[in-house]
N, C-alpha and C positions, 0 to 999 in steps of 0.2 A: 634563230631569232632570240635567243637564251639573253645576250646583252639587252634587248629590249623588255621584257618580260614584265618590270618595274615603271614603266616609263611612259607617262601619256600623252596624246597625240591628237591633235587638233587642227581640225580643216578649215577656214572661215572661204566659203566660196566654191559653188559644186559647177563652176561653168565643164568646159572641157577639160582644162589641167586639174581641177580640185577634184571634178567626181570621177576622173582617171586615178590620182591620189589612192580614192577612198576604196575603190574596187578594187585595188593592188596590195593595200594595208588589207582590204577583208578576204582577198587569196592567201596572204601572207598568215593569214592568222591572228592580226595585230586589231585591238582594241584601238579606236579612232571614232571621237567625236566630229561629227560632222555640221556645219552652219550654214544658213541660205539664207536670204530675204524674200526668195521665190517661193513658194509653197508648191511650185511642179516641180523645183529642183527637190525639192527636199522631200515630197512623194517619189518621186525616183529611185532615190539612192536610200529609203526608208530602210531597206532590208538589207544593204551590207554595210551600214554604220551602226556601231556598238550604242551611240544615241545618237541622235537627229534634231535639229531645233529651227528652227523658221525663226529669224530676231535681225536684224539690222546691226551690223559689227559693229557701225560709227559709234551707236550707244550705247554709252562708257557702262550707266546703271545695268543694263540687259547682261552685258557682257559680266558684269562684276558678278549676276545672280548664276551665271553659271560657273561659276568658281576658275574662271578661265587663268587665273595666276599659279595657279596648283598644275598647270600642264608642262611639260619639260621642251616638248616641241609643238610650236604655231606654226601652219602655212599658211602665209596669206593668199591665196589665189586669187585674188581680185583686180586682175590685171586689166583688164576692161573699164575698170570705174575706178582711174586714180586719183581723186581726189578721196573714194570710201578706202582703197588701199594703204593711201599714206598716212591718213587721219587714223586708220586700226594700226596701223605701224608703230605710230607715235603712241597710242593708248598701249598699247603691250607693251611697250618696250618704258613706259614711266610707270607699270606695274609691276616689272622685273623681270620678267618673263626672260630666261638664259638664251634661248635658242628660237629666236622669231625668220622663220626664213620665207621668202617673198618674192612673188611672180610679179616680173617688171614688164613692161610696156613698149618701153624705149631708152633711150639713150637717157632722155631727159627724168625720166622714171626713177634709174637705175640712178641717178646722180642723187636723186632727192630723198632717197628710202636710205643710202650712205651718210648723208648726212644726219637723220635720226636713228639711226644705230641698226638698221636691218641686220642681223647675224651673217645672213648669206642670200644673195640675189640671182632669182633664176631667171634665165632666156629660155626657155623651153623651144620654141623654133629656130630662136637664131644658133644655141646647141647644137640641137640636130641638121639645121643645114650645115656645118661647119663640121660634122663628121661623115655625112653625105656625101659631100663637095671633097674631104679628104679620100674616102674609100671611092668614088669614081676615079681621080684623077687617079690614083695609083693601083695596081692590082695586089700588090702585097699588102696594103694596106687593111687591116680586118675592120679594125674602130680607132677611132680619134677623140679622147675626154680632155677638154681643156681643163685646169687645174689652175689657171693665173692667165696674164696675158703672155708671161713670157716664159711658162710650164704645162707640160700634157702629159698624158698617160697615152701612149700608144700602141695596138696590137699590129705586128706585122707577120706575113707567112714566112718561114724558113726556104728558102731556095737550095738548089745546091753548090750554093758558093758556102754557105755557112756549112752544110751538114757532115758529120762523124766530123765533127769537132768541137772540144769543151768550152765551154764557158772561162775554164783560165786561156785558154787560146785566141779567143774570138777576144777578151778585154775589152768588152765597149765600153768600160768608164775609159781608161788609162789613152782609148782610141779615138772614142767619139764624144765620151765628156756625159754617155747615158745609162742608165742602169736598167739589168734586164731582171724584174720582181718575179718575175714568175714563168713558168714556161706548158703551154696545153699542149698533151699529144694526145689524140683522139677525147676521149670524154675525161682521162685524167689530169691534173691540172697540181703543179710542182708549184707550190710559193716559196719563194726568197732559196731557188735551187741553188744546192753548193758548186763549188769551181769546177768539181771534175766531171758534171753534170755533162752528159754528152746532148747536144745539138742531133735531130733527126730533121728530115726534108718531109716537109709539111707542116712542121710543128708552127703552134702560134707563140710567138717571143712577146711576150709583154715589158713593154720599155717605161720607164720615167727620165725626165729630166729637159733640160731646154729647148723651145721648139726648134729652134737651129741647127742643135744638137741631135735631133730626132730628125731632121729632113738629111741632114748630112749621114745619119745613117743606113737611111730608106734609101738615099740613094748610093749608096758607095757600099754599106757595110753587107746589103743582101741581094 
């Protein structure tokens, strides 16, 4: 956690995604203001947020008292109440604030937080069913992280079609058009392995690059 060290961190919204947030930032060790207009939410999660405040996001003054422009990362979690989601969207984001990233609703959600500048918008459900729905349909498949509509991060199990063989052998760019960042065998875990990197059966091959590219190789390359 050494890159964040410097770096502060702010929740506005402790429903289920925000006070999941705030309990993972205080496993983690990370300082994390945390915001509610509930006064149960925010006796709740009193004890693993670095502070705590009961205030209404929409209000720009409230917000301004707690120096909320001075933080590097905003979550907005207030996917439940979007019209207080998009209006604290707008307020951060005409205060400067670099990195405003924000739990959307829907389609229609996810359209309206783009167009006032949201950094980065999450699906939390629709994420996780779309890596659900990947790792049922396939067995090799470990996890599925979209990264774009038309890029993913993919874990798949080594078979032994692939194993005791190198990574200059197996060429999934030159083959399949996808690049394999890193390679887990048992608890060790090899980032951006070199070419003569030998392939074992069971290992988890962590791929990048187009999902096309990624299906054609779940299905042919292993």
């Amino acid at each position: 956690m050494k890159n964040f060290e410097n770096k502060q961190f702010a929740v506005l919204g402790l429903g289920r995604f925000g006070g999941s947030l705030v309990k993972e930032f205080h496993r983690l060790g990370v300082e994390v203001l945390a915001v509610d207009i509930d006064s149960d939410k925010v006796s709740k999660h009193s004890e693993l947020a670095t502070h705590i405040v009961e205030l209404n996001t929409v209000d720009e003054n409230s917000m301004e008292t707690l120096g909320i422009r001075n933080f590097d990362y905003v979550i907005v979690a207030l996917g439940d109440n979007l019209q207080a989601s998009i209006l604290t969207t707008l307020h951060l984001k005409e205060q400067g604030i670099k990195n405003v990233w924000v739990k959307a609703q829907n389609e229609y959600h996810h359209k309206v937080l783009e167009k006032i500048g949201a950094d980065r918008i999450i699906h939390p459900e629709r994420d996780m069913a779309i890596r659900v729905a990947h790792h049922i349909v396939s067995e090799k498949i470990i996890d599925y992280i979209e990264l774009s509509k038309e890029h993913s991060i993919m874990e798949v199990v080594a078979t032994k079609k692939v194993a005791n063989r190198s990574l200059l052998q197996l060429n999934t760019r030159a083959r399949y058009g996808c690049t394999i960042i890193a390679i887990r065998s048992g608890k060790d875990i090899k980032v951006a392995p070199s070419a003569e990197e030998i392939i074992l059966k069971d290992d988890i091959l962590v791929l990048i690059g187009h999902n096309k590219d990624l299906s054609r190789f779940e299905e042919e390359g292993v």
